[in-house]
C-alpha positions as CSV (number, residue, x, y, z in Angstrom):
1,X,131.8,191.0,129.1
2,X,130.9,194.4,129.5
3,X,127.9,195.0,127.0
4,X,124.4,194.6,128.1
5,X,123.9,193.7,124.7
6,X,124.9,190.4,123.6
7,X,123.6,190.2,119.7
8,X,119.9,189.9,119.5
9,X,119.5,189.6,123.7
10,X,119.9,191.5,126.1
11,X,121.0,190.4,129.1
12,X,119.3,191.0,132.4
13,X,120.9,189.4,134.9
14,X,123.7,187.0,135.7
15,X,122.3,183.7,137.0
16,X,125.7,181.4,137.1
17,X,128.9,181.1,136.5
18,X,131.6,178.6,135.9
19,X,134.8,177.3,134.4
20,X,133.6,177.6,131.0
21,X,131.3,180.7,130.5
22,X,128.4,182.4,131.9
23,X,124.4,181.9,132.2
24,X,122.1,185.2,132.0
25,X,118.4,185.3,132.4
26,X,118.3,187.0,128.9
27,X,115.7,189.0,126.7
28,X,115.6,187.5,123.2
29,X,114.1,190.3,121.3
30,X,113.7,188.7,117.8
31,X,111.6,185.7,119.4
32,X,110.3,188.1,122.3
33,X,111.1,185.5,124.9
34,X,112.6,185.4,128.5
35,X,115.5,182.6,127.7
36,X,119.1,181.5,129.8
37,X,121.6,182.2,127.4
38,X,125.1,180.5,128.0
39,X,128.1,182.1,127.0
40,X,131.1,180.5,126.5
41,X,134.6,181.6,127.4
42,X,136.6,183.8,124.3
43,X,139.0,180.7,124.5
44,X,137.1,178.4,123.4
45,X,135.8,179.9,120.0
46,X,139.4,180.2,119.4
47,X,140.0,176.1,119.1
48,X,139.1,175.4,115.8
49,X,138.3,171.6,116.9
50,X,136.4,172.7,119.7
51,X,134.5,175.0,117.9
52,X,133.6,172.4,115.3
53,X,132.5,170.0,118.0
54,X,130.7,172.2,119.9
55,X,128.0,173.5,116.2
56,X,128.2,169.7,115.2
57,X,126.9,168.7,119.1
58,X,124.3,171.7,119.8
59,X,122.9,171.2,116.8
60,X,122.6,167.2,118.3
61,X,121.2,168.4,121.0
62,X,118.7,170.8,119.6
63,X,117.1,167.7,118.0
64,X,116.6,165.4,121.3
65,X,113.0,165.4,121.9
66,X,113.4,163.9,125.4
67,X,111.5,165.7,128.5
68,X,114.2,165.6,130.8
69,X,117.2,167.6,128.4
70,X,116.3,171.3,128.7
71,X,115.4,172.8,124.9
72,X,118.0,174.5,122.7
73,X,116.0,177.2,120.7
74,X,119.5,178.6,119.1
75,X,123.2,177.9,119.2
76,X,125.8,180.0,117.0
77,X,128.5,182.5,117.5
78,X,128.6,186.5,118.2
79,X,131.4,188.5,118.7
80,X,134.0,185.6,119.1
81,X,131.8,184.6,121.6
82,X,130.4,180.9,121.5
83,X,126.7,181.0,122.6
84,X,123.7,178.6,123.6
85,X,120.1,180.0,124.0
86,X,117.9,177.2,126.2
87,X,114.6,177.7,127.9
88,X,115.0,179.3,131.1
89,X,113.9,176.9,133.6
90,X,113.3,177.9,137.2
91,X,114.9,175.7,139.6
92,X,118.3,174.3,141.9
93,X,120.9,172.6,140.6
94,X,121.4,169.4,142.5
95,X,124.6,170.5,144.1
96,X,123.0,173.0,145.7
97,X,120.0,170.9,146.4
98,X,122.7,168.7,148.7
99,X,124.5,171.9,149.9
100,X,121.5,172.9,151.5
101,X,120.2,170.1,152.5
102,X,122.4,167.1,152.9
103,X,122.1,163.5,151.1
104,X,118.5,162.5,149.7
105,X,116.3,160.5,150.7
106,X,117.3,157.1,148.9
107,X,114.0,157.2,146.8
108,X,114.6,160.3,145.9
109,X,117.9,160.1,145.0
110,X,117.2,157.3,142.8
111,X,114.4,159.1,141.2
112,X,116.4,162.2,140.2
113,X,119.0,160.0,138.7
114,X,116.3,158.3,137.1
115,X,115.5,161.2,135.2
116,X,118.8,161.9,134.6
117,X,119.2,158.3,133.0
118,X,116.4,158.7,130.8
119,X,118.0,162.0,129.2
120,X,121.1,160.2,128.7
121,X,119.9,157.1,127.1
122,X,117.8,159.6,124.5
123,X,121.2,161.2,123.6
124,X,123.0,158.3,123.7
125,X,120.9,156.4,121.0
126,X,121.5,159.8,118.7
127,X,125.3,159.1,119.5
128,X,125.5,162.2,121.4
129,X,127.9,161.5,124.8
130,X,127.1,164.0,127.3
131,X,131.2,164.1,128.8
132,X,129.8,166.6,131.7
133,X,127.6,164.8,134.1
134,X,127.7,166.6,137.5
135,X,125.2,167.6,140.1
136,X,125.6,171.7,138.8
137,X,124.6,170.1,135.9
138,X,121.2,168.3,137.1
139,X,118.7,170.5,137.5
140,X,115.7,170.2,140.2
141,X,112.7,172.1,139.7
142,X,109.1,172.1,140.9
143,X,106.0,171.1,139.2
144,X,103.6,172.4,141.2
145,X,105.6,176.3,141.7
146,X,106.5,175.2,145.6
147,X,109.6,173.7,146.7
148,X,110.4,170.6,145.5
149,X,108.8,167.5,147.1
150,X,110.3,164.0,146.0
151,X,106.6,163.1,144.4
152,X,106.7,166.7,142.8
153,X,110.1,166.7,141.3
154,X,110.9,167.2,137.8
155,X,114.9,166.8,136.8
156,X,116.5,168.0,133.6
157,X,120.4,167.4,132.2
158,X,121.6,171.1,130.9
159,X,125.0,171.5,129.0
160,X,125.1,169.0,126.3
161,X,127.5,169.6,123.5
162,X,129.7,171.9,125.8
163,X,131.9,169.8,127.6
164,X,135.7,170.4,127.2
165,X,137.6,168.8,130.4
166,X,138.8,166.3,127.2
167,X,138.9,167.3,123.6
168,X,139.0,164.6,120.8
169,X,141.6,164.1,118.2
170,X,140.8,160.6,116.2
171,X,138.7,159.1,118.5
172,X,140.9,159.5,121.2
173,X,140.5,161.6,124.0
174,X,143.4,163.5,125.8
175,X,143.6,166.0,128.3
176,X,143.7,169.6,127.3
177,X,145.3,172.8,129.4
178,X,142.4,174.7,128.7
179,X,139.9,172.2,130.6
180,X,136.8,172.9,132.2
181,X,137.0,173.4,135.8
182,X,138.8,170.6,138.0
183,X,134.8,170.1,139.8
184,X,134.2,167.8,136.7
185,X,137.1,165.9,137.3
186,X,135.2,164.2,140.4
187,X,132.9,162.9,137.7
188,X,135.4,161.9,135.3
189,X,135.6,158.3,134.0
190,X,138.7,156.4,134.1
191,X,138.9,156.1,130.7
192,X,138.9,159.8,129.7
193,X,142.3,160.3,131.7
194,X,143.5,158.2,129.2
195,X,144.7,157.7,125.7
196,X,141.6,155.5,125.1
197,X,138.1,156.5,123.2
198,X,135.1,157.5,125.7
199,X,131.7,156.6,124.9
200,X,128.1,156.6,126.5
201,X,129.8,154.1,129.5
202,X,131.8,157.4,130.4
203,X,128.5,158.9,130.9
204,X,127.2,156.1,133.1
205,X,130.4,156.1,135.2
206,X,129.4,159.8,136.0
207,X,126.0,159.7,136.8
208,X,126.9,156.8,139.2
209,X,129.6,159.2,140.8
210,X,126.0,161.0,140.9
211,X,124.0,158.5,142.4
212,X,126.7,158.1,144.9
213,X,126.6,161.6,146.0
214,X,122.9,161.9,146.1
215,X,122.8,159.1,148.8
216,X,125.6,159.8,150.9
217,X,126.3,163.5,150.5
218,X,130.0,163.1,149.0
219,X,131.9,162.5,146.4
220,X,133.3,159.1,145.4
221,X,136.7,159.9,145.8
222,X,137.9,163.1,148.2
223,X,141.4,164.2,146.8
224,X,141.5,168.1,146.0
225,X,144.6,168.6,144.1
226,X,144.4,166.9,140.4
227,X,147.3,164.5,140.3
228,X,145.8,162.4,143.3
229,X,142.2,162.7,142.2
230,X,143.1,161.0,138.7
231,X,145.4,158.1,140.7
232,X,141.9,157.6,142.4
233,X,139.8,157.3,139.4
234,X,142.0,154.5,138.3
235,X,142.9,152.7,140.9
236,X,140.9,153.7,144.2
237,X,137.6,151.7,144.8
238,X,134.7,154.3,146.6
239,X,133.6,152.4,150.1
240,X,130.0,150.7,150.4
241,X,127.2,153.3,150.0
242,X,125.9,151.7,153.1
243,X,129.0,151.7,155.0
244,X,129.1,155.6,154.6
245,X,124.9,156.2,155.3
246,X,124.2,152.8,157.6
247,X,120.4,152.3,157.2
248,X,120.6,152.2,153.3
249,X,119.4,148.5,150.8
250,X,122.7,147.0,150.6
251,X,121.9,145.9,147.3
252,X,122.5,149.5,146.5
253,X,126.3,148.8,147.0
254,X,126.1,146.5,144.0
255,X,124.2,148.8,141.9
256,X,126.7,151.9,142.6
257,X,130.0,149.8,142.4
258,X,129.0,148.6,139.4
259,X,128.5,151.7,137.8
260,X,131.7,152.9,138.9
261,X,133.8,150.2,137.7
262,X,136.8,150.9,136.2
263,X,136.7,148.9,133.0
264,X,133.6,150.4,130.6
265,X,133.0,147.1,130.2
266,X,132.1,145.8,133.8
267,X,129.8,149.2,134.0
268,X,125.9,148.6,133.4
269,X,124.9,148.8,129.9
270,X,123.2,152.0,129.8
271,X,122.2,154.5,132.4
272,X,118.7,153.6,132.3
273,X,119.7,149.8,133.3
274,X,121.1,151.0,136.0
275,X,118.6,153.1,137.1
276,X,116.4,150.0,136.7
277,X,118.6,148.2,139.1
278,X,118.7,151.0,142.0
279,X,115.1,150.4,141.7
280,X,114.8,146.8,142.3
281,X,117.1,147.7,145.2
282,X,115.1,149.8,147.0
283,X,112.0,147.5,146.6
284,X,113.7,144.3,147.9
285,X,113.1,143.3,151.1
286,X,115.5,143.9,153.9
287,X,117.6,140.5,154.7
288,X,117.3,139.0,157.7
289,X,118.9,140.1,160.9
290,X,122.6,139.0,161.0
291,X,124.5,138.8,163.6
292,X,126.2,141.7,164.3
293,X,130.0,141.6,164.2
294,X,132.7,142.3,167.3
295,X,133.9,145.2,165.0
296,X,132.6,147.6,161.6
297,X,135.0,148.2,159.4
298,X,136.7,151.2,159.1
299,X,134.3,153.9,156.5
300,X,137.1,154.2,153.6
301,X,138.5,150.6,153.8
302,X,138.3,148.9,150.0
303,X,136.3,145.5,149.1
304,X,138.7,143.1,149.7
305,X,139.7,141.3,146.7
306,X,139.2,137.2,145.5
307,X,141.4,135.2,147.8
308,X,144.3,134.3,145.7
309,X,148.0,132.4,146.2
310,X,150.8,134.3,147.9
311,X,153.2,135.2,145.9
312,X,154.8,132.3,143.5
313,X,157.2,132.4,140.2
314,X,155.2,134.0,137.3
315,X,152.7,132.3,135.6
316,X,152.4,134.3,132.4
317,X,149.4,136.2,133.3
318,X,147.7,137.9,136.2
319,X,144.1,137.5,137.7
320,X,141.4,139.6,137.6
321,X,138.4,140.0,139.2
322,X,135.6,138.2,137.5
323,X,133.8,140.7,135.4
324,X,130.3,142.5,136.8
325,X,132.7,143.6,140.3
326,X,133.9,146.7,140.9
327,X,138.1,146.2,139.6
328,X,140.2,145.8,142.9
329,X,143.6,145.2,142.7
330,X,144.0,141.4,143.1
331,X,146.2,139.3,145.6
332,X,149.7,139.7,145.1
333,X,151.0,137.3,142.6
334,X,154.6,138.6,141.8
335,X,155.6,138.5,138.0
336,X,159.1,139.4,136.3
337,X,160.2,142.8,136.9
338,X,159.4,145.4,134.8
339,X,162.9,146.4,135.6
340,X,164.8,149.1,138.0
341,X,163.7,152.3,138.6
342,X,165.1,155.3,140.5
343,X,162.9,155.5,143.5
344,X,163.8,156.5,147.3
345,X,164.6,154.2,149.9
346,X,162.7,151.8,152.7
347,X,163.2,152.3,156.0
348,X,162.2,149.3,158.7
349,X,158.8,149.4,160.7
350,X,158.0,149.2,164.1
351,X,160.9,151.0,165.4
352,X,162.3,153.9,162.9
353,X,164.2,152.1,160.1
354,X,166.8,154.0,159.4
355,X,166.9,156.5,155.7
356,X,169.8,155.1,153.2
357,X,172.2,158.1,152.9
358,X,172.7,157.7,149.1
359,X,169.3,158.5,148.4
360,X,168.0,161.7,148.8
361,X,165.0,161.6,145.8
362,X,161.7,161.5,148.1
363,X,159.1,159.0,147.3
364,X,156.2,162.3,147.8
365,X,158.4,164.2,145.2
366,X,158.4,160.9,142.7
367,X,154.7,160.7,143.2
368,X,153.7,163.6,142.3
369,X,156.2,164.0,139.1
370,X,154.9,160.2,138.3
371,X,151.0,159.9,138.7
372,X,150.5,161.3,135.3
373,X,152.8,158.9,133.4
374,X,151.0,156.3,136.0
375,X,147.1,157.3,134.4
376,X,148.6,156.5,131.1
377,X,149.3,153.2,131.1
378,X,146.5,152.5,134.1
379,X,143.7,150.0,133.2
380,X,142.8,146.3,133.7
381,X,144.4,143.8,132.1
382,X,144.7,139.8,131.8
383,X,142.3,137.0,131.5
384,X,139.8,136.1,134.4
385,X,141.2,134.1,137.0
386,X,138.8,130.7,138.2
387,X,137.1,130.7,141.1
388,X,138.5,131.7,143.9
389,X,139.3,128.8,146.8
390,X,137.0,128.9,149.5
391,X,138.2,130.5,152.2
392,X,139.3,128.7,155.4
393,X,137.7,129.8,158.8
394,X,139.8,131.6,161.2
395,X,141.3,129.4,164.2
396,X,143.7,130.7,167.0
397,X,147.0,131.3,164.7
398,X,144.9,133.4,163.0
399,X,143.7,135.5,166.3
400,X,147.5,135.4,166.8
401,X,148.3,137.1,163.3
402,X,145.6,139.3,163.7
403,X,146.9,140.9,167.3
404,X,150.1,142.0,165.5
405,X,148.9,142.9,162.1
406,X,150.6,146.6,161.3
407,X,148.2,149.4,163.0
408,X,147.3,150.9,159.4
409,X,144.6,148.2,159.0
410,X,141.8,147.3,161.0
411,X,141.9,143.5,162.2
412,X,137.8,143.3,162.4
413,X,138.4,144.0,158.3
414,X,141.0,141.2,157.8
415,X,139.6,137.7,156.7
416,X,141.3,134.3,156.8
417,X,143.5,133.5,153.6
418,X,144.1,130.1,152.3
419,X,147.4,128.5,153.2
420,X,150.6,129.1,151.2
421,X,151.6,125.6,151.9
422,X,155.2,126.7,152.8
423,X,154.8,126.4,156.4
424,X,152.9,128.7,157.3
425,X,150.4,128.5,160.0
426,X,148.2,131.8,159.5
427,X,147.5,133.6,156.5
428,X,145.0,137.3,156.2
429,X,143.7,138.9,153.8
430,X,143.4,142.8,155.3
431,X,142.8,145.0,151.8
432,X,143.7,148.3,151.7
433,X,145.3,150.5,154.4
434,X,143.6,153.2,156.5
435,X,146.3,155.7,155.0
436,X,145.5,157.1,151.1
437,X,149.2,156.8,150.6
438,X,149.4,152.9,151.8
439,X,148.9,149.3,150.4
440,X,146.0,148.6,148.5
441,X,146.1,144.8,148.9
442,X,148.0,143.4,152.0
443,X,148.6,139.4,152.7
444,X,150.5,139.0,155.7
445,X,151.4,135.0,157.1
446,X,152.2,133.9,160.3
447,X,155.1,130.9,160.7
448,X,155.9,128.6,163.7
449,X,159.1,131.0,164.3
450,X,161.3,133.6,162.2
451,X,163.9,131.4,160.6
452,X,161.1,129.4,159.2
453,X,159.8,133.2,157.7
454,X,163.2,134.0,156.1
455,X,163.8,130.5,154.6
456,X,160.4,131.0,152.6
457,X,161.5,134.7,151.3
458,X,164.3,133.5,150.2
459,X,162.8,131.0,148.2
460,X,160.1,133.5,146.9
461,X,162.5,135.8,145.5
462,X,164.7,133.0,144.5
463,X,162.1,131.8,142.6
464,X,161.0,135.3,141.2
465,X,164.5,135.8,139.9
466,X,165.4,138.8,142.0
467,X,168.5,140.1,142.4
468,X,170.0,140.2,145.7
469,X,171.4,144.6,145.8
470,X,175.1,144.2,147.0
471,X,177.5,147.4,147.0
472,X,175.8,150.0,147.7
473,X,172.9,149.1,146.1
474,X,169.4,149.2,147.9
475,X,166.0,148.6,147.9
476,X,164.1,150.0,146.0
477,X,166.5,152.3,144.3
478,X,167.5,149.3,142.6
479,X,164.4,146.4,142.2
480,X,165.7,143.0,144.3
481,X,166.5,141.9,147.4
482,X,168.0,142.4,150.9
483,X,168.1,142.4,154.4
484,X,166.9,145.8,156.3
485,X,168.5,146.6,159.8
486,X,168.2,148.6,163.1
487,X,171.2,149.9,164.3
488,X,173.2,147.4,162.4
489,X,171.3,144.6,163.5
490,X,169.3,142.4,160.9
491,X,165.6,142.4,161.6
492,X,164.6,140.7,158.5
493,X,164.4,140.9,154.6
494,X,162.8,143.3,152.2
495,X,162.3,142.8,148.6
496,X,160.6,145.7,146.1
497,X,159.8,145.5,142.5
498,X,157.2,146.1,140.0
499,X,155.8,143.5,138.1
500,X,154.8,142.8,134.2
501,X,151.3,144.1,135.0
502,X,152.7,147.2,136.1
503,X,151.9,146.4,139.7
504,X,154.3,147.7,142.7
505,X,155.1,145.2,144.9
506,X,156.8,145.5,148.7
507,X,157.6,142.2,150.6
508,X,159.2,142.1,154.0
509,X,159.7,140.0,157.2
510,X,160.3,141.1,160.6
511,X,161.8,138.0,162.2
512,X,161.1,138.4,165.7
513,X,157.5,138.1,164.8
514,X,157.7,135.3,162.2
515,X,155.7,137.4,160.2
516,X,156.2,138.2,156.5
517,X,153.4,140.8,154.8
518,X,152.9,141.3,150.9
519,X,151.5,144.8,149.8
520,X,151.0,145.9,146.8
521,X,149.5,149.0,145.0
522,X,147.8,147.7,141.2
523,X,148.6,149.5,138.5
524,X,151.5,151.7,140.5
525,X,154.7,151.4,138.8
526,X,157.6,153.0,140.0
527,X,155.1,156.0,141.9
528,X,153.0,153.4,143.2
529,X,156.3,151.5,144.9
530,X,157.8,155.3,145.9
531,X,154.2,155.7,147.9
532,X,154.9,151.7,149.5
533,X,158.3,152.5,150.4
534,X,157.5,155.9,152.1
535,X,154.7,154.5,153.7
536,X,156.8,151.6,155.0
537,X,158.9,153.9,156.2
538,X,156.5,154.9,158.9
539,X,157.3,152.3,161.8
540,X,153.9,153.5,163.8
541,X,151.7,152.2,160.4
542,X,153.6,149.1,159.0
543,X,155.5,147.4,162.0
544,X,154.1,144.4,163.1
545,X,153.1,144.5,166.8
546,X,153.5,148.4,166.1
């Protein structure tokens, strides 16, 4: 924009810049007033719907009353040029804020999203969703004209009415190519990748995202590029708050996990309520002293989910966690196939298992074409399962499982599963794998010897009604059954499919180890099982005894 005159202001300077216009410090010489005036991108005064949306929201937002949501004086349109005139208020943006000066102080960060909560709850009760929480979006300022103390901190939410990383068409939301900058989409709720309507608990996913930021200094979920940053909105769970800053209330955990669950409905009811809650976790008193284990887990490793049977012929439905925790894929509990699907092939663990020749699609190349059909049909499903069994207490077998558990999961994470009742004598629950491109639930049993292991596969996919591949035919290419070899000789069996629930499940034995191991990804489908076969493919990560 090349005028100094925009209208009735002129502009002085440029104060920031972003995906979807620019701010000025501008002269408003009708009111003759110092204001920040936001202009929007040409582009987007050229969508009719937007355009719409954006007059019908200002003019929402120019009515909110609420302290904490910077004042609208004017909103309207010159030269093609979408505009919003706000009061000019001095002060850092809380991503700077944490730039500068690394996570905040826990009472402080609960006290800026506090703020932020209270804005949010105003324009929620006018139906107004903001769509755009962020920390460029939070402003910190001073009430006293020094830098900001936390006792001397006053926060406000800027750019309501503006958002545009999703544009609605009947109540739906859909992605749009001319989105606001891919920095939102570390904020984005689950449910706004999706063909599925967004409402205030959008808003309360993001400022947890927030929240989560503010006390540990990153983001929720790290992936750059776009395609594996939605896959982790709706499916990754963020690690303990306290396993990333040690020294923070635990109960904090609860409070963040909850607000970033990934069913609206599991999320806390407003922002406020769970602004409320962060509260009550700071003021709780510390537990007592525990004894402190042999080993932490890994910073990264996922909440393991409810102990649940291994895999047994489908029962019609599949168990979720109850609802108030944070959605984690569940056990594996195999279902019917969802049927075949062109992916690439396994290769066997431990030492290199050999590539099939006849398959030359790569499982990186079939993720990344996938993911996006993946976030479409991604989202919880099923009936609550009961309570889970309690689980047993580890004795030596287990010790025994433990020392040869693949090397992409940490043994001091794994906990004792119940028994399978098939023979086996060991049974661990380890979660998700180290790598972002492993498991996300892993069972793996221990037997009294390797014939014992194979004899109970074959029954399992016996009873799950897969097909054994014959000529030619290979797992997963083709969903079944079969055995995988080194240099011609069997090492054990390998099964792949993906289940009614969309899940991708890989099962395999290694028979010198009576071992067989159950990983899944929830929610994967055929990308999900590309990404467990090309991650089984890497013998140093998923061989037993690796």
């Amino acid at each position: 924009m090349e005028q100094r005159q925009f209208g009735p202001y002129r502009l002085e300077e440029l104060i920031g810049r972003g995906g979807m216009g620019e701010v000025y410090r501008a002269f408003d010489t009708e009111h003759q007033r110092t204001v920040a005036l936001k202009v929007l991108t040409e582009s987007l005064a050229a969508d009719r719907a937007y355009r719409e949306r954006f007059r019908r929201e200002a003019h929402a937002a120019a009515r909110l009353s609420e302290p904490h949501v910077v004042p609208i004086h004017r909103y309207g349109e010159f030269d093609g040029r979408l505009f919003l005139d706000m009061r000019l208020v001095r002060g850092r943006d809380l991503a700077t804020v944490l730039t500068e000066e690394g996570p905040l102080a826990p009472a402080r960060a609960v006290s800026v999203v506090g703020q932020v909560a209270h804005a949010l709850d105003a324009a929620h009760a006018e139906g107004l969703v903001h769509r755009d929480v962020k920390p460029s979006n939070v402003l910190v300022c001073s009430t006293s004209g020094e830098p900001a103390e936390d006792d001397d901190e006053f926060v406000y939410l800027v750019d309501f009415g503006i958002a545009r990383s999703v544009g609605t068409d009947g109540g739906t939301t859909v992605l749009t190519q001319a989105g606001s900058a891919v920095g939102s989409f570390d904020y984005m709720a689950p449910e706004r990748f999706l063909e599925r309507p967004a409402d205030a608990r959008a808003d309360v996913y993001s400022l947890a995202c927030v929240l989560f930021e503010a006390l540990t200094g990153r983001r929720p979920h790290l992936a750059r590029d776009l395609a594996p940053l939605m896959w982790a909105h709706l499916n990754d769970t963020p690690p303990p708050v306290s396993r990333l800053r040690p020294g923070l209330p635990a109960g904090l955990d609860d409070v963040v996990a909850r607000g970033l669950a990934k069913d609206p409905d599991d999320r806390w009811r407003s922002a406020g309520a769970m602004a409320s809650a962060a509260r009550r976790a700071l003021a709780a008193p510390a537990p007592a002293p525990a004894a402190v284990p042999a080993a932490v887990p890994r910073a990264g490793t996922a909440p393991l989910p409810p102990s649940a049977p291994r895999p047994v012929p489908p029962s019609g439905s599949a168990s979720v966690p109850p609802s108030g925790q944070p959605p984690v894929p569940p056990a594996p509990r195999p279902l019917p196939l969802a049927g075949p699907a062109p992916v690439p092939s396994p290769t066997p663990a431990r030492r290199r298992r050999p590539v099939l020749p006849a398959l030359l699609l790569t499982a990186a190349a079939l993720l990344a074409a996938a993911v996006l059909v993946v976030a479409l049909v991604a989202g919880s499903g099923g009936a609550a399962g009961a309570d889970p069994p309690e689980r047993p207490t580890a004795g030596p077998q287990h010790d025994a499982l433990l020392a040869i558990v693949p090397a992409d999961f940490d043994p001091s994470s794994c906990r004792p599963a119940p028994s399978a009742g098939d023979g086996d004598v060991a049974a661990v629950d380890c979660g998700r794998s180290a790598s972002e491109t492993g498991p996300r639930t892993a069972r793996f049993f221990l037997y009294p010897d390797g014939a014992t292991a194979d004899e109970v596969f074959t029954a399992d996919v016996t009873g799950l009604g897969l097909p054994a591949l014959e000529n030619g035919a290979s797992c997963p290419a083709s969903q079944g059954h079969q055995d995988w070899t080194v240099d011609d000789v069997v090492m054990g069996q390998v099964a792949c499919y993906v289940d009614e629930t969309n899940t991708a499940v890989l099962i395999w034995t290694e028979t010198d180890d009576a071992t067989e191991a159950v990983v899944t990804v929830r929610n994967g489908g055929t990308a999900g099982l590309a990404m467990l076969v090309e991650w089984w493919n890497e013998a140093d990560l998923s061989g037993f005894g690796a």
